[in-house]
C-alpha positions in Angstrom: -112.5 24.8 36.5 -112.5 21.1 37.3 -113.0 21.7 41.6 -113.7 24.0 44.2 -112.5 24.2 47.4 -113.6 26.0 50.5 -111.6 26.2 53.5 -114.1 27.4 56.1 -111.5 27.2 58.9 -107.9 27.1 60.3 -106.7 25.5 63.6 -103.5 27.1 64.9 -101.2 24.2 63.9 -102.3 24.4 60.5 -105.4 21.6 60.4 -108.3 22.4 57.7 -111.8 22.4 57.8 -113.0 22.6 53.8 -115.2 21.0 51.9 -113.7 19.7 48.0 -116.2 20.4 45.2 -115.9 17.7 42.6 -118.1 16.4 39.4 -119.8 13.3 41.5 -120.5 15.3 44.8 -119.4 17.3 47.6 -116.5 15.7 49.9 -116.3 16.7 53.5 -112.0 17.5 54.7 -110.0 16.3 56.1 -111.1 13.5 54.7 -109.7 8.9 54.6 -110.2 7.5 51.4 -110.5 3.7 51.0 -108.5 2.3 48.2 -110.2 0.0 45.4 -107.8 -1.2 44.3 -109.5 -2.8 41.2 -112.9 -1.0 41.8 -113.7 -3.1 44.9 -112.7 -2.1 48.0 -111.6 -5.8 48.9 -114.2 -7.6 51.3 -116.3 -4.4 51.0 -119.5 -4.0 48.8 -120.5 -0.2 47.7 -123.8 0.3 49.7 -122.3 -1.4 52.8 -119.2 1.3 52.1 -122.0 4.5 51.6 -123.8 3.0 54.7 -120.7 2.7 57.4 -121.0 4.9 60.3 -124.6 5.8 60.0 -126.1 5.5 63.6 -129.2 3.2 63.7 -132.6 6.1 63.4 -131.1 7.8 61.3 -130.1 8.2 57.7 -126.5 9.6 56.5 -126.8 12.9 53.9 -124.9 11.9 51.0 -121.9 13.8 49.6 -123.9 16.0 47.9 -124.8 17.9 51.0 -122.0 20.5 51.5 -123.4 21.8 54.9 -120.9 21.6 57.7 -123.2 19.9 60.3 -123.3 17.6 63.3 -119.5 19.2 64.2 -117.6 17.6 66.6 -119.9 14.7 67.2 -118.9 11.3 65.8 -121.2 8.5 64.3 -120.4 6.8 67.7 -120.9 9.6 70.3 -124.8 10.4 68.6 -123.8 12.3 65.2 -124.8 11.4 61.8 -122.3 9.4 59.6 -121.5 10.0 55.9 -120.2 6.7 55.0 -116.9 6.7 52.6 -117.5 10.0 50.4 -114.8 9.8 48.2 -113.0 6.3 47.2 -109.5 5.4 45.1 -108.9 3.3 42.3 -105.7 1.9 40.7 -104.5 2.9 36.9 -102.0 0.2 36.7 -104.5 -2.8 37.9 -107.7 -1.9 35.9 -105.2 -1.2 33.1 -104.3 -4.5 33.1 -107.5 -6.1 34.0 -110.1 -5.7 32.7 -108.6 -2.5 30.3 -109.2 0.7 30.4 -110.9 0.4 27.0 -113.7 -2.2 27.9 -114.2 0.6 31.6 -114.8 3.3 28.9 -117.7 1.5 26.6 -119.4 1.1 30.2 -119.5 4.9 30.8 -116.1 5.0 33.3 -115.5 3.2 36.6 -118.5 4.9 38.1 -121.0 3.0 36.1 -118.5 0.0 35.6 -118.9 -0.6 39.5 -122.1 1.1 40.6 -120.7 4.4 42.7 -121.9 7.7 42.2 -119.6 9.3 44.7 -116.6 10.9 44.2 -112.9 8.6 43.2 -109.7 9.0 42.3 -107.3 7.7 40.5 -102.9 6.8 40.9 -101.3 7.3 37.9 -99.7 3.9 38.0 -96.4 5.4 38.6 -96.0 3.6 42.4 -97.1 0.1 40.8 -94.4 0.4 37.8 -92.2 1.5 40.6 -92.7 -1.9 43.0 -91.9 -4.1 39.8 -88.2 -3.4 40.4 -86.7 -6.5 38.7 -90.1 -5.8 35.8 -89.0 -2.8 34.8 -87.2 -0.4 32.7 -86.8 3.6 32.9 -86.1 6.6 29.8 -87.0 9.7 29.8 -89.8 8.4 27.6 -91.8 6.6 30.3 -91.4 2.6 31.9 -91.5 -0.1 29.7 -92.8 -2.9 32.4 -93.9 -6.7 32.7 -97.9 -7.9 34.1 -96.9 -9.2 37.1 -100.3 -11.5 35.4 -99.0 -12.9 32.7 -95.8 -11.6 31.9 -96.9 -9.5 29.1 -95.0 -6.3 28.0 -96.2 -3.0 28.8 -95.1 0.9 28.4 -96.3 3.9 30.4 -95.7 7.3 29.3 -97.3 10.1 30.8 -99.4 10.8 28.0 -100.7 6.8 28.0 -101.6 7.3 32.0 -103.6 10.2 31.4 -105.3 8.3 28.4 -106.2 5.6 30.7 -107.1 7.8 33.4 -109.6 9.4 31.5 -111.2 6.6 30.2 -111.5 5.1 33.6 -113.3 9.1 34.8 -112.4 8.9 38.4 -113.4 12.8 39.6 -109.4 13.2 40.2 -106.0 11.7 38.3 -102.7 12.0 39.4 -99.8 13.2 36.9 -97.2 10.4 35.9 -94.6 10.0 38.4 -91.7 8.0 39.8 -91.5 7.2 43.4 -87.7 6.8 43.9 -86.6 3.5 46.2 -85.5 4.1 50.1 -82.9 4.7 50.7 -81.6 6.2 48.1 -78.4 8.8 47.1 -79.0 13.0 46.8 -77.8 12.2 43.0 -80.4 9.5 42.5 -83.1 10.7 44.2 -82.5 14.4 42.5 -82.4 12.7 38.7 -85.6 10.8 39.8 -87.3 14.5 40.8 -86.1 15.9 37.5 -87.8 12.9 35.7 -91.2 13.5 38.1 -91.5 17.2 37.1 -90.9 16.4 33.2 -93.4 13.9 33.2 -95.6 15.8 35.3 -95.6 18.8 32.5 -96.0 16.2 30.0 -99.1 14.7 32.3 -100.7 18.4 32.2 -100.3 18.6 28.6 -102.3 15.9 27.6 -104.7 16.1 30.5 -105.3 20.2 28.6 -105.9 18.5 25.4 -107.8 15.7 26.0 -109.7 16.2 29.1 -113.0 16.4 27.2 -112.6 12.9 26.5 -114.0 11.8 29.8 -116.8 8.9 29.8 -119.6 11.1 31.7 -123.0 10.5 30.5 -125.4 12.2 32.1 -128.9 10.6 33.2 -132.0 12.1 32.9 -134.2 11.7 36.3 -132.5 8.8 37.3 -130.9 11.4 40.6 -127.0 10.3 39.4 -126.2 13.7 37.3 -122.7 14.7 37.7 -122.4 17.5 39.8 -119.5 20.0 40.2 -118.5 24.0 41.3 -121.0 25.2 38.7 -123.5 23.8 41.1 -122.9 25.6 44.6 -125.1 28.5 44.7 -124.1 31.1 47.3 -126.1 30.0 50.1 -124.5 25.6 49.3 -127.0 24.5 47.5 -126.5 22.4 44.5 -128.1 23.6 41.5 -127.2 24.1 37.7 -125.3 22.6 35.2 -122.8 19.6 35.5 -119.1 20.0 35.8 -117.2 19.2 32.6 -113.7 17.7 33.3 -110.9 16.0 36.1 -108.8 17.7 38.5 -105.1 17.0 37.8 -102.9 17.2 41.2 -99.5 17.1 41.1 -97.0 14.9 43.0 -94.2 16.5 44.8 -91.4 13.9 45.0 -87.6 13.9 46.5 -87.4 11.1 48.4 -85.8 12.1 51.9 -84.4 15.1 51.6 -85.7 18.6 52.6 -84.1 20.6 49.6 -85.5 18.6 46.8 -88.5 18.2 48.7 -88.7 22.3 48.7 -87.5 22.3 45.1 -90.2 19.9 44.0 -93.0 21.2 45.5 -91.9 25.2 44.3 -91.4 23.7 40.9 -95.2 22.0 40.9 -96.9 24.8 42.2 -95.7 26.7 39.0 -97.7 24.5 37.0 -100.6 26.0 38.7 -102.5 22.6 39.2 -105.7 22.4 40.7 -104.2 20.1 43.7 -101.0 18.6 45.1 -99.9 15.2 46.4 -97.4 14.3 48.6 -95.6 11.2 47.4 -92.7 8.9 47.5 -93.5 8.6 52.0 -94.4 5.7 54.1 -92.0 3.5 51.8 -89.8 1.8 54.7 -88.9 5.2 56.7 -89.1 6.1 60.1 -92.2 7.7 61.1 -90.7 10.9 62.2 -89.1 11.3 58.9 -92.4 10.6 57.0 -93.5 13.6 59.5 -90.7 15.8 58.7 -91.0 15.7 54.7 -94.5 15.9 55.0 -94.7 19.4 57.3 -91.6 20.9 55.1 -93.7 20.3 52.2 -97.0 21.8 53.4 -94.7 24.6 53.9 -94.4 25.7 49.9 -97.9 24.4 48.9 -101.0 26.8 48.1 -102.9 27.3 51.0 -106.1 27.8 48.3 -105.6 23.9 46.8 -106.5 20.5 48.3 -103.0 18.7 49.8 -103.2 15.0 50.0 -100.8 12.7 51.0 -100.4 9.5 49.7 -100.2 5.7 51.2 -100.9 6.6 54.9 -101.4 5.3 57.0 -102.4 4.4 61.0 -105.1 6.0 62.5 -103.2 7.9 64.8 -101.2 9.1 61.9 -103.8 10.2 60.0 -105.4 12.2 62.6 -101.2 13.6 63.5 -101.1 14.5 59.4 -104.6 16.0 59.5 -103.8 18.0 61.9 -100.6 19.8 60.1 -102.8 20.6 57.0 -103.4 17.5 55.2 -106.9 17.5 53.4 -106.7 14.0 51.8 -105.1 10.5 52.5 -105.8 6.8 51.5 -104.6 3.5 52.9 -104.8 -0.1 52.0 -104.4 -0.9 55.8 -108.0 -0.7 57.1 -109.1 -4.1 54.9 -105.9 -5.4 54.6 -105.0 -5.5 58.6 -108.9 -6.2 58.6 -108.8 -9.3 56.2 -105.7 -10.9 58.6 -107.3 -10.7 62.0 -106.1 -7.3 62.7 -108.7 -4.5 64.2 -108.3 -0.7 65.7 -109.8 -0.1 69.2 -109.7 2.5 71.7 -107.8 2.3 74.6 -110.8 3.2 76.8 -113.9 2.8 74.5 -116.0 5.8 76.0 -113.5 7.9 75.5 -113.2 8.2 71.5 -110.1 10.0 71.7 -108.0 8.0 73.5 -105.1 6.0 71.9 -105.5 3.3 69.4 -105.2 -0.3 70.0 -104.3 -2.6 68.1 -106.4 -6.2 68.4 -105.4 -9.3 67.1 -108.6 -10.9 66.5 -107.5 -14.4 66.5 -105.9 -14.8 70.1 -107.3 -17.8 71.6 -108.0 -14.9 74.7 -110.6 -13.9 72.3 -112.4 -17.0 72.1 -115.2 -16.8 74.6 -115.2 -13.3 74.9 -119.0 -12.0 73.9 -117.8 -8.2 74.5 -117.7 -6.0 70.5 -114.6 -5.5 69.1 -114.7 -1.7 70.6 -117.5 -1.0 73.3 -117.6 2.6 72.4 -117.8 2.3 68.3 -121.5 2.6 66.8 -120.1 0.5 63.7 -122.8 -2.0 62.2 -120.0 -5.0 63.6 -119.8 -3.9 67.3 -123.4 -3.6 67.4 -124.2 -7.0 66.6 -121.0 -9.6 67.2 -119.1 -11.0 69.4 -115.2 -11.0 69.6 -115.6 -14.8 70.0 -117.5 -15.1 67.0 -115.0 -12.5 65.3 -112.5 -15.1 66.3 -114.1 -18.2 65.3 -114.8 -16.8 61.7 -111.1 -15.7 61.1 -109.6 -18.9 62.4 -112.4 -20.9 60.3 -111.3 -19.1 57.4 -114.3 -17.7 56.6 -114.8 -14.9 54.3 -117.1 -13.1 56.7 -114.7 -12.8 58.9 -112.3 -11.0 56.8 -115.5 -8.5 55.3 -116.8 -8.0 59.1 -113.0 -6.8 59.9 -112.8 -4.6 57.1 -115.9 -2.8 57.9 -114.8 -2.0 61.7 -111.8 -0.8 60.5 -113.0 1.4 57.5 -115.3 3.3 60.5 -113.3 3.2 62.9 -111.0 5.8 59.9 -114.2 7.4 58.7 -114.9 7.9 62.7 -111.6 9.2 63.1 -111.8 11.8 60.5 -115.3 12.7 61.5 -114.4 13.6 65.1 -111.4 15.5 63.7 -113.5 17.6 61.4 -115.6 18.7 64.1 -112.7 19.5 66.4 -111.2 21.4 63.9 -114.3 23.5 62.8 -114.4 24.0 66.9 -117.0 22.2 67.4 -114.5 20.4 70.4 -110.8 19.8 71.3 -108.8 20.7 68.5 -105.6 19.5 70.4 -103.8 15.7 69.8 -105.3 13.1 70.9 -104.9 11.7 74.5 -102.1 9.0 75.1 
């Protein structure tokens, strides 16, 4: 067994309350998970990333704690923030810099960049896929250009899995490829049937070798991987360390509800321990992304974690966690962050009204000493000023960019936190207002 899950309730429309058992802690779900790109989440250093949305008084319980506590009250409304539990990391990049080899002589990307909570890990399949004119497709794998140096390169699925187990993130993804938008039924079905070959290829491998992963465990130094082995009946960690990765799956078919079905049926009979929804949020309308993503939920094991991949707003995570998504990650929090861009309430004292969108660098914003969001507990609202904000961005100062990063990565963690609670019934498990 390489994770456990425990769904300890369902709302009406399909949300999830669980917790996800994995080797480097307990994460709480539905759950935001910042992307690293190339371990750093850009802007963003780890203890400032285990430290957001902690109220001042008192101290966060770390994602070994697999209580489900402080429901329904956000970091911002008096509850008790867990900082980012579970972060991602990107195959293709650290691949390429600084190799996959060098990250496994430093005991995996936990050690490599200091994090003892849960990651995960793309298989590389979406970068490959973005390097349209760098690129070349069989049945093998992709046979690709650095966008670097130029350099030739060849994924299989077997070579991903390599390189995601030297990197050790808790959970890999199989080998896919995300199929351009729009695309033809003809296209877009070839592309599946490569996905699901792949993805049996990606299981293979990950059977065979997944003892190869970097863990070392540390005597007394309070790092020791943990996993299912260590929940005692009452959900208390104890015992002995968990072994291996999860695999998920990726269920692919572009925009189009029967191969969606067929994909997902055809995953779930590789009995993975998780599924990903991918190929969305790629240039198509937002009701669309909706519509794949609820047919899908529809053929997926109500017993496994579902994440969907690439989104997205705030208000679309919270729409998506609501329907029965467990897991999502976005680049957008630090990269809207690191242009000026921040996510407010609408009415600050009410933390479930509709998000704003603040452009930090209107000349409106100059002498303005109010925080970014009046209602967010966030270590920027409490100490600066929209002016000073402003003044850093427009200066071109890298603070500014970091500060913006960090508002936006709890205003998402906030978000998920108040949707937890709702959805254990600790409030309002309806949409948001607006």
């Amino acid at each position: 067994m390489s994770l456990l899950f425990k769904v300890a309730k369902t709302s009406e429309g399909g949300g999830r309350r669980a917790e996800l058992v994995l080797p480097h802690g307990v994460v709480q779900t539905p759950v935001f998970m910042p992307v690293g790109t190339a371990a750093t989440v850009k802007a963003v250093e780890q203890g400032v990333l285990e430290r957001i949305g902690e109220v001042r008084g008192f101290r966060a319980q770390g994602p070994g704690s697999s209580e489900l506590e402080t429901e329904g009250v956000p970091a911002s409304e008096g509850g008790v923030g867990r900082g980012a539990e579970i972060i991602l990391a990107n195959t293709y990049h650290l691949y390429l810099r600084p190799g996959h080899e060098l990250i496994r002589r430093m005991g995996g990307v936990h050690r490599f960049m200091s994090w003892e909570r849960p990651m995960l890990t793309d298989s590389g399949g979406f970068q490959v896929f973005s390097l349209a004119k760098l690129r070349k497709i069989t049945a093998d794998g992709v046979e690709f250009r650095s966008h670097l140096d130029g350099s030739k390169h060849f994924f299989s699925p077997e070579h991903s899995m390599a390189v995601q187990i030297a990197l050790g993130a808790d959970v890999m993804m199989v080998f896919d490829e995300c199929v351009e938008t729009p695309a033809s039924w003809e296209r877009t079905r070839d592309s599946m049937a490569l996905t699901h070959a792949w993805a049996e290829r990606s299981k293979r491998y990950w059977v065979e070798h997944r003892h190869e992963v970097p863990w070392v465990q540390e005597q007394g130094s309070g790092s020791r991987v943990q996993g299912p082995e260590d929940v005692a009946a009452d959900g208390t960690l104890s015992g002995p360390s968990l072994k291996h990765q999860a695999l998920f799956g990726i269920v692919q078919g572009g925009m189009y509800a029967d191969l969606r079905r067929e994909s997902a049926q055809r995953l779930v009979e590789m009995d993975l321990p998780g599924y990903a929804i991918g190929g969305l949020a790629v240039g198509e309308a937002r009701e669309v992304t909706r519509e794949m993503i609820a047919l899908t939920l529809e053929h997926l094991p109500k017993d496994k974690p579902r994440y969907v991949m690439g989104v997205g707003y705030p208000d679309e995570i919270e729409e998506y966690a609501r329907m029965g998504v467990d897991m999502m990650d976005c680049v957008l929090p630090t990269r809207a962050g690191r242009h000026g861009l921040v996510f407010v309430r609408s009415d600050p004292k009410d933390r479930r009204s509709p998000v704003v969108r603040l452009n930090v660098k209107k000349l409106d914003n100059a002498e303005d000493q109010r925080p970014l969001d009046e209602g967010c507990a966030c270590m920027v609202c409490q100490r600066y000023s929209r002016g000073y904000l402003r003044h850093l961005v427009s200066s071109g100062e890298q603070l500014g960019a970091t500060l913006n990063s960090i508002h936006n990565l709890a205003f998402y963690l906030e978000t998920m936190e108040r949707v937890r609670g709702e959805l254990a019934g600790g409030g309002s498990a309806g949409s948001p207002r607006g």
